[in-house]
Kinemage of the C-alpha trace (Angstrom):
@kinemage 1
@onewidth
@group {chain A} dominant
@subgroup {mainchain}
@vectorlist {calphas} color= white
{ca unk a 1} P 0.000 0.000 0.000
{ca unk a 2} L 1.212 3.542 -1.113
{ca unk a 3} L 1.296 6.395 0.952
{ca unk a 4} L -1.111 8.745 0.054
{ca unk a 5} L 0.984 11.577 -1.254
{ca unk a 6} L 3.275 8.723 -2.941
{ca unk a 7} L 2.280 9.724 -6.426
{ca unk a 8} L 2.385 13.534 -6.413
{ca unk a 9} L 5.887 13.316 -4.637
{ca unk a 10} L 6.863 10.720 -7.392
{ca unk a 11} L 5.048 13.123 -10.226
{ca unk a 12} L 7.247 16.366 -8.503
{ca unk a 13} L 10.218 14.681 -8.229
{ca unk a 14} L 9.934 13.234 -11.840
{ca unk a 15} L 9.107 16.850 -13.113
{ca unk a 16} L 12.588 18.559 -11.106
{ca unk a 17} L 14.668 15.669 -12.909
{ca unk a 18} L 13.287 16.282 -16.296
{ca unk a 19} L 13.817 19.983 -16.004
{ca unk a 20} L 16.930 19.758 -14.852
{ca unk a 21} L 19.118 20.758 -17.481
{ca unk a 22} L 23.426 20.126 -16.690
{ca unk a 23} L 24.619 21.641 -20.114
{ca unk a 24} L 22.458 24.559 -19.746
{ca unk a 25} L 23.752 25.355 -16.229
{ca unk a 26} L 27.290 24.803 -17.726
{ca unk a 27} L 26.695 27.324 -20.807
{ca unk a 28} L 25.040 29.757 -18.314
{ca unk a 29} L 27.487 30.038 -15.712
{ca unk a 30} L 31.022 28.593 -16.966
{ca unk a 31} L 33.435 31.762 -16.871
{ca unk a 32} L 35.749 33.262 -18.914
{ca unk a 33} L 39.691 31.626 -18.632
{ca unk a 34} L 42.729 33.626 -19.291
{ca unk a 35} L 44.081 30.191 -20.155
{ca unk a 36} L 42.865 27.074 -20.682
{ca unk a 37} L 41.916 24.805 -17.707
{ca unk a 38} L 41.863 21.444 -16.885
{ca unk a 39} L 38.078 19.985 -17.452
{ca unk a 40} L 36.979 17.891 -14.872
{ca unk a 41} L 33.145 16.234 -15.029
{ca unk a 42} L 31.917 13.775 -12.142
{ca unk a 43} L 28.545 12.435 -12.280
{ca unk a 44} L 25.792 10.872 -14.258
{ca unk a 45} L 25.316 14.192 -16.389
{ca unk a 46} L 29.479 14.282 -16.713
{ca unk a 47} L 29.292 13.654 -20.057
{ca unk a 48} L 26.767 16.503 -21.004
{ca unk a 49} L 28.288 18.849 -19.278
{ca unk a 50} L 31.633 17.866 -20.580
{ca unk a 51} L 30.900 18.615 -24.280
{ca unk a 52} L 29.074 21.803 -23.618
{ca unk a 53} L 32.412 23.100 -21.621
{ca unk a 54} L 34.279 22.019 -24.863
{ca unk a 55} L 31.992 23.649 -27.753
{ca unk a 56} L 32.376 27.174 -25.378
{ca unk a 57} L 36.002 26.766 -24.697
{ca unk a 58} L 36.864 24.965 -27.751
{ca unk a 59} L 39.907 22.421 -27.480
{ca unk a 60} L 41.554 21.695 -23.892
{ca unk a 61} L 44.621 20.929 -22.734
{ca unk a 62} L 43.739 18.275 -20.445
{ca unk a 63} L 39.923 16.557 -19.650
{ca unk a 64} L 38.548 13.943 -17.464
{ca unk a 65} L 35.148 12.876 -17.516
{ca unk a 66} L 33.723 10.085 -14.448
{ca unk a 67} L 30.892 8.966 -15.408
{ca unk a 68} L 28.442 5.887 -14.354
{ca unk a 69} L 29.090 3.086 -16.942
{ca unk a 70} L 25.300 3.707 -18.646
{ca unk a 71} L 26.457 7.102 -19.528
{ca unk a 72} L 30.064 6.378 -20.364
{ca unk a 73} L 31.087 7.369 -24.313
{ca unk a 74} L 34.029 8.101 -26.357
{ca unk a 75} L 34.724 11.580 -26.443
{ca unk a 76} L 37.453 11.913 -28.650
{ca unk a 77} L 40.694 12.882 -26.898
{ca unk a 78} L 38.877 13.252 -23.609
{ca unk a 79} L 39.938 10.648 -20.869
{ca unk a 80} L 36.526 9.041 -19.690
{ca unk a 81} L 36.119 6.672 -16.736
{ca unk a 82} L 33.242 4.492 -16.010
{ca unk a 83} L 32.819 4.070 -12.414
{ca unk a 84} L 30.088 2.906 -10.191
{ca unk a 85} L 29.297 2.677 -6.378
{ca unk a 86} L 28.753 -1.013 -4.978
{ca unk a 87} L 27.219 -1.146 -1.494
{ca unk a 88} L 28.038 -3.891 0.981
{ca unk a 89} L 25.478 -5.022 2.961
């Protein structure tokens, strides 16, 4: 048996992930560099993020993407780990 709110938490929760945009955050609030800097992404929406830093900086020096292994990809010359967490119970 379901709590009673159990669907319109699910159905607000849902509707936060969906909106949730990585890439946009990173083209709206990624700064300028006077050089280039290392790229570092961690997380599920690594890889997102990772190309949008690229296409507005345009070629790095040095990038590392850590990603879960569903979302793991070639990225050309960036360096991309699949990792996961495994709980022990």
């Amino acid at each position: 048996m379901d709590h009673p709110y159990y669907k319109k938490a699910l159905e607000a929760f849902l509707s936060g992930v969906v909106a949730a945009d990585p890439a946009g955050a990173v083209r709206r609030f990624l700064p300028e560099f006077d050089q280039a800097p290392t790229l570092i992404a961690v997380g599920k929406a690594a890889v997102s993020m990772a190309r949008m830093a690229q296409s507005i900086l345009g070629a790095l020096p040095e990038m590392v993407v850590v990603t879960n292994p569903e979302n793991a990809t070639n990225l050309g010359k960036m360096q991309v780990f699949a990792s996961s967490l495994h709980t022990v119970n």
